[in-house]
C-alpha positions as CSV (number, residue, x, y, z in Angstrom):
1,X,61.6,-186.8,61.4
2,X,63.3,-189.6,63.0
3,X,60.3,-192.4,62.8
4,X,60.4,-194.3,59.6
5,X,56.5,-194.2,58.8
6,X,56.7,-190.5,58.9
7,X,59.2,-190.4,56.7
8,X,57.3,-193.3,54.3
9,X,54.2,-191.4,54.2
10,X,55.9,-187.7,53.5
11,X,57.7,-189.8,50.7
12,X,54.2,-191.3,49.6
13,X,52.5,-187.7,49.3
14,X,55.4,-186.0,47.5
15,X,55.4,-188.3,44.9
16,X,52.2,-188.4,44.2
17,X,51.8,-184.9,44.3
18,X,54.5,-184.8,41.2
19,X,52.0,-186.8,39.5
20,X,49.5,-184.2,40.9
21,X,47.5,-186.4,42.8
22,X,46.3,-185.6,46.5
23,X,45.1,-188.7,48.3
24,X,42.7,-190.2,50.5
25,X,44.1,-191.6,54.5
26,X,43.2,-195.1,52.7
27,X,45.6,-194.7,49.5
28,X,48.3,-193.1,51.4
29,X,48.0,-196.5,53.6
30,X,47.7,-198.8,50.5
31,X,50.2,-197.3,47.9
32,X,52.5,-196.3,50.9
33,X,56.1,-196.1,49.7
34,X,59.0,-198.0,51.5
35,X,61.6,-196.4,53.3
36,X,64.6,-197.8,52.9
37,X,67.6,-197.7,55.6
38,X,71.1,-198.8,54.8
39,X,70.2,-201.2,51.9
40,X,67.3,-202.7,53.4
41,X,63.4,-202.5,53.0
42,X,61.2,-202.4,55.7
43,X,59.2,-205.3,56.8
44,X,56.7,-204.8,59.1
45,X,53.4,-204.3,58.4
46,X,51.8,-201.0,58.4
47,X,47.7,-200.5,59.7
48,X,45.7,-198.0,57.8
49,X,45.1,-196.7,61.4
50,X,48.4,-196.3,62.1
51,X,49.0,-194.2,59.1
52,X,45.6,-192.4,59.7
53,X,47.0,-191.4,63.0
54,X,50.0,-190.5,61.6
55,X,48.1,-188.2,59.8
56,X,45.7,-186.3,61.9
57,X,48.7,-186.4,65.0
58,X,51.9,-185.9,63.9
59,X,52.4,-182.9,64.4
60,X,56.2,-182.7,61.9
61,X,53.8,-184.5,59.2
62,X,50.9,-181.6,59.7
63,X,53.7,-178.7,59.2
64,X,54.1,-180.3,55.6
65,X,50.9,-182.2,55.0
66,X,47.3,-180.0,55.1
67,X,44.0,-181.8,54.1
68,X,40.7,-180.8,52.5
69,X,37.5,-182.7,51.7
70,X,39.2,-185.9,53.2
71,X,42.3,-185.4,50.7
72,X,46.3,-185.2,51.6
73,X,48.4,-182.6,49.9
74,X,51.7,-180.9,50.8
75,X,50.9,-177.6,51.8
76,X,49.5,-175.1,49.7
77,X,48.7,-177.7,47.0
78,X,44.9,-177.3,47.6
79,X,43.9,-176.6,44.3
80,X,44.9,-180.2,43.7
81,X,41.7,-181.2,45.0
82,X,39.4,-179.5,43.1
83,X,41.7,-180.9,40.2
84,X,41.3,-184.7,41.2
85,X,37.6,-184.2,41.6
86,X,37.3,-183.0,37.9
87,X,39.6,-185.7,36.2
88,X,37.8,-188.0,38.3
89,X,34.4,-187.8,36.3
90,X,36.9,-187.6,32.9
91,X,38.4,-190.8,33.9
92,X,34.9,-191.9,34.5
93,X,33.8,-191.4,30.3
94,X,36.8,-192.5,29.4
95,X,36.6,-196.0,31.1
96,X,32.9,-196.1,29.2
97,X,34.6,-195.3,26.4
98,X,37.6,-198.3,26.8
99,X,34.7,-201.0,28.0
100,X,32.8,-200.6,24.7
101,X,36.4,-201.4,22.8
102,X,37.2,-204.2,25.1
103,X,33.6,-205.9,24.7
104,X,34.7,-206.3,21.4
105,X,38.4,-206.7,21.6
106,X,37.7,-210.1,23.7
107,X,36.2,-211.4,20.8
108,X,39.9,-211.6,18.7
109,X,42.1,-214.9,19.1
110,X,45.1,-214.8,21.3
111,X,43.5,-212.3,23.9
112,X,44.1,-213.3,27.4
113,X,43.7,-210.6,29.3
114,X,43.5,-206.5,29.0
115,X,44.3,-204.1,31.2
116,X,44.5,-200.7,31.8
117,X,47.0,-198.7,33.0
118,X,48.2,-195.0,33.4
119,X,46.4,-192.1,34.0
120,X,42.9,-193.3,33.4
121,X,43.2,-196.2,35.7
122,X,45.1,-194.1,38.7
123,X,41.5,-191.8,37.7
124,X,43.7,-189.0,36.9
125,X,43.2,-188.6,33.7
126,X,42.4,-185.0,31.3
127,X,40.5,-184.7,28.4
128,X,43.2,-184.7,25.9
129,X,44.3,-188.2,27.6
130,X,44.9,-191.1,25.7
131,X,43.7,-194.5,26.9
132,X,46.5,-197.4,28.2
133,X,46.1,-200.6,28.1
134,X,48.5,-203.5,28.9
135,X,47.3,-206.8,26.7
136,X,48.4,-210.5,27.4
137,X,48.2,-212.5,24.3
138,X,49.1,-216.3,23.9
139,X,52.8,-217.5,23.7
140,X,53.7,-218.5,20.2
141,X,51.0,-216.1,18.9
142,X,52.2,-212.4,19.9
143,X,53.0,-211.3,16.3
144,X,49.5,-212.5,15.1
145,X,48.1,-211.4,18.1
146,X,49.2,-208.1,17.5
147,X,48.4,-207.5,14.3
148,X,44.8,-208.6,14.4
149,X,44.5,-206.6,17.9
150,X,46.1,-203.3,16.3
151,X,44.0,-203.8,12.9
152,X,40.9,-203.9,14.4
153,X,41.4,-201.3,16.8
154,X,42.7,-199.0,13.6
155,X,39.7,-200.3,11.5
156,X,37.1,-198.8,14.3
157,X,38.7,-195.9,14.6
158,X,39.8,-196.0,18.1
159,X,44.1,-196.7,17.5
160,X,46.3,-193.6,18.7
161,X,48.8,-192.6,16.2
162,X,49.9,-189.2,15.0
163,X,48.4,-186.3,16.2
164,X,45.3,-188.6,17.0
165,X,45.6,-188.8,20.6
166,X,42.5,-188.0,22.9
167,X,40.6,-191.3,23.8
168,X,42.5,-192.9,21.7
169,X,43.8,-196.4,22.4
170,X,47.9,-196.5,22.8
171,X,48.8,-199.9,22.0
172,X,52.0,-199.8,23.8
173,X,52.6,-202.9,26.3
174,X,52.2,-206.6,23.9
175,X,53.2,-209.4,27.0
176,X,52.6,-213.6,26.9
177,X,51.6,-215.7,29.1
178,X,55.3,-216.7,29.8
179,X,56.6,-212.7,30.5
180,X,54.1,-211.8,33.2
181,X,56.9,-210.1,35.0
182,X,57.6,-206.8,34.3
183,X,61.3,-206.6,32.8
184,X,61.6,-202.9,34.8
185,X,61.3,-203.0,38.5
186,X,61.6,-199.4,39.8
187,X,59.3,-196.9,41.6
188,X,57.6,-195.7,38.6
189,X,56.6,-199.2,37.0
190,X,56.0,-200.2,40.6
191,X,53.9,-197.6,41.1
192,X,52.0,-198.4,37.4
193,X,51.4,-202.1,38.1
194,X,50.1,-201.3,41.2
195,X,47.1,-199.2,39.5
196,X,46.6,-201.2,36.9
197,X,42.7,-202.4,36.2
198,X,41.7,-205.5,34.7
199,X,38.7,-205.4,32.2
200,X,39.1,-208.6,30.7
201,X,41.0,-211.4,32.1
202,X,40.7,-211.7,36.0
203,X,42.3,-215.3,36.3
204,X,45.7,-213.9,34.0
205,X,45.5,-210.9,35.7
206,X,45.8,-212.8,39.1
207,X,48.8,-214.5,37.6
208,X,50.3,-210.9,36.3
209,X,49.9,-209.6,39.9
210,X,51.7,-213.0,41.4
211,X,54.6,-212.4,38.6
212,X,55.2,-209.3,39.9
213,X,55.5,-209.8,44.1
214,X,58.8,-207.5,43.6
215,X,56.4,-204.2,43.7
216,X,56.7,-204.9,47.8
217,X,59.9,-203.4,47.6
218,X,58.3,-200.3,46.5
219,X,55.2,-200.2,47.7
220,X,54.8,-202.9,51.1
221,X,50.6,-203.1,51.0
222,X,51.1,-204.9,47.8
223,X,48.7,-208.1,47.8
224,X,47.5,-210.0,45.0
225,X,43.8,-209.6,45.0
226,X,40.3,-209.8,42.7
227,X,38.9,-207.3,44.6
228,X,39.2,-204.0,42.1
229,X,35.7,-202.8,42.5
230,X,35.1,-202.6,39.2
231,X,33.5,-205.2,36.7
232,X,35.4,-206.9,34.0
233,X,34.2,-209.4,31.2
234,X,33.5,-212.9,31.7
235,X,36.1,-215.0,30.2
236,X,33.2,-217.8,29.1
237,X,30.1,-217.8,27.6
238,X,29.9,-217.0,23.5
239,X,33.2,-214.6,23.3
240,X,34.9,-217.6,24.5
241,X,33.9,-219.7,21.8
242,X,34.3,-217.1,19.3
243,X,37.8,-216.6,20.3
244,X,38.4,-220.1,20.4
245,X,36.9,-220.5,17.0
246,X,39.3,-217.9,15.5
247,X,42.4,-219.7,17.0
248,X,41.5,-223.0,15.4
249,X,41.2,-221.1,12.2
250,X,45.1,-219.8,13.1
251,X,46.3,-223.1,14.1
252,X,49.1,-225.2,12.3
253,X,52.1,-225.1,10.7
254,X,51.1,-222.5,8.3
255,X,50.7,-219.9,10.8
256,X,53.9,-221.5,12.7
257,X,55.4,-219.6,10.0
258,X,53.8,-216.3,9.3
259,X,54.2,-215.7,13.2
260,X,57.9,-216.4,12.1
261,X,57.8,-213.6,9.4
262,X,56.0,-211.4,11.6
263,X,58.3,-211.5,14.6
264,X,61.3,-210.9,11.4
265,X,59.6,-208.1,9.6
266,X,58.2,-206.3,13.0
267,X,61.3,-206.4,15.3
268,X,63.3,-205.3,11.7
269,X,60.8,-202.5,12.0
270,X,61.0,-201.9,15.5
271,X,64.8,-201.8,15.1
272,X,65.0,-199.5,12.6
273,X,62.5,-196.1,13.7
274,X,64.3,-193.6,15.1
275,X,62.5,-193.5,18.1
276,X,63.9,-196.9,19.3
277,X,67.0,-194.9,19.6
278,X,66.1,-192.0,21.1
279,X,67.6,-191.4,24.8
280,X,65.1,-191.9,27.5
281,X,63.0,-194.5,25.3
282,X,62.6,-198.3,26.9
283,X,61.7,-200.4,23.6
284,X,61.5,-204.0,24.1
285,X,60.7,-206.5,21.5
286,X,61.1,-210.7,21.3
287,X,59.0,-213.4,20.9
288,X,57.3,-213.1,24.5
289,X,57.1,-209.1,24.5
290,X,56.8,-206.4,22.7
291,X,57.2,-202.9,24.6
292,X,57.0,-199.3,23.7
293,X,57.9,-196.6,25.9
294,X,59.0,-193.9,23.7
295,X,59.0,-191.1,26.5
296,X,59.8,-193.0,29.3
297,X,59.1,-191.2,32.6
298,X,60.3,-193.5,35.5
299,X,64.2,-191.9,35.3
300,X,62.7,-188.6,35.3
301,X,60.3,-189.1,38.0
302,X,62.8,-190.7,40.2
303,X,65.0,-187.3,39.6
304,X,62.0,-185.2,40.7
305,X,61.0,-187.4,43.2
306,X,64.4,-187.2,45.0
307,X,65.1,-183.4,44.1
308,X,61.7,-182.4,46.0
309,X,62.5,-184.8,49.2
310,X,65.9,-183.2,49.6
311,X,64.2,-180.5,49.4
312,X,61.8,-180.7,51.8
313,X,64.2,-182.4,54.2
314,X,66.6,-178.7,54.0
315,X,63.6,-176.9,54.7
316,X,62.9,-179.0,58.1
């Protein structure tokens, strides 16, 4: 395979099929991974026909790459399909089950925008899945922030912890308006960002996605965009003044300074729990955010990734 978007879409395939994820022509083209040669990414720009013809024509692609019901899969990786289909409708219910939360959750001061990430926003999710999300809470207010978000979502019912894990909120990512940029920039978080689906916040989340131009070197259809196809809340109207109601309540000097004690008695926390230690984990905590990545998978993707395309290369 000497042409480079042979080799980009190969890549593509095999790394999503790790994840176990078979693909349509049109998300081969948009999350199409970059090939890079000596050092440097590629620039041009790449057609969806282009890689559609790819596809259906070349005929080194179609010894590797079969396709069913309008799905790509490396060969003999058919029952992938059937597979998708299924956690397709369970990503379905779970989203349900997320927008009911976040209708309420945009109600608590601080919140500018929630998103949701993983395997429920790629639509690959199983039952047993927990539910993602990546929140963007004001600067100078991420302790509070956090607290009020976590409590409420404990209070409901709805917090992942323990053995409670199925649709369950994980309450992992904490960012500020002033850390929109993710602080890991490989294939995996690349890859994430990418996915991610705003259900609250569309005008942050168009800021988040501008922060974070460096996915092109991953992924090369990378575009900042509203259009998601999916519906997310209105940032106006009574939740608005609601929120805006509780963050006159927290304003002042007073809160200046349980913020202060919250950021020292949560980071001494954070500092202290084993798992921040452990190898593999990516735990992150300061004033602007607080991330918790206890199992880490971008390292170990990036292993299998490159193991499988070696091997697929021997093979010819």
């Amino acid at each position: 395979m000497n042409n480079d978007l042979t080799k980009d879409i190969l890549s593509t395939v095999i790394y999503y099929d790790i994840l176990g994820y078979p693909m349509t022509a049109f998300e081969v083209w948009k999350y199409l991974g970059v090939f890079k040669k000596d050092g440097q990414k590629q620039e041009e720009k790449i057609s969806l026909v282009e890689v559609t013809e790819e596809l259906e024509k070349n005929e080194a692609l179609k010894r590797r790459i079969e396709s069913h019901q309008g799905f790509y899969f490396l060969r003999g990786r058919q029952k992938l399909v059937e597979e998708r289909l299924r956690k397709n409708k369970i990503s379905a219910k779970k989203m349900k089950i997320l927008k009911r939360v976040v209708f309420w959750l945009r109600f608590l001061p601080y919140v500018r925008m929630i998103g949701v990430t993983g395997t429920v926003a790629m639509k690959n999710a199983d039952k047993k899945s927990d539910l993602d999300l990546l929140i963007v809470l004001a600067h100078g207010r991420l302790f509070i922030g956090r607290t009020i978000l976590t409590a409420f979502v404990h209070l409901i019912g709805k917090r992942r912890y323990s053995w409670k894990i199925t649709d369950r909120i994980c309450l992992n990512c904490f960012l500020t308006g002033l850390s929109l940029e993710s602080r890991l920039k490989d294939a995996f978080s690349a890859s994430e960002y990418f996915f991610i689906r705003p259900i609250f916040g569309q005008k942050t989340f168009l800021e988040f996605q501008g922060e974070n131009g460096w996915i092109r070197e991953f992924k090369s259809n990378f575009r900042p965009t509203e259009s998601w196809g999916m519906e997310t809340f209105s940032e106006k109207g009574f939740s608005a003044k609601v929120r805006r109601g509780f963050e006159k309540i927290f304003n002042g000097r007073v809160f200046e300074l349980v913020e202060e004690a919250l950021s020292k008695w949560q980071t001494a926390r954070i500092a202290k729990d084993p798992r921040t230690a452990e190898k593999g984990s990516i735990i992150m905590a300061d004033s602007d955010a607080l991330i918790f990545f206890h199992r880490a998978h971008g390292l170990k993707m990036e292993s299998l990734f490159r193991s499988r395309l070696a091997d697929m290369r021997q093979r010819g």
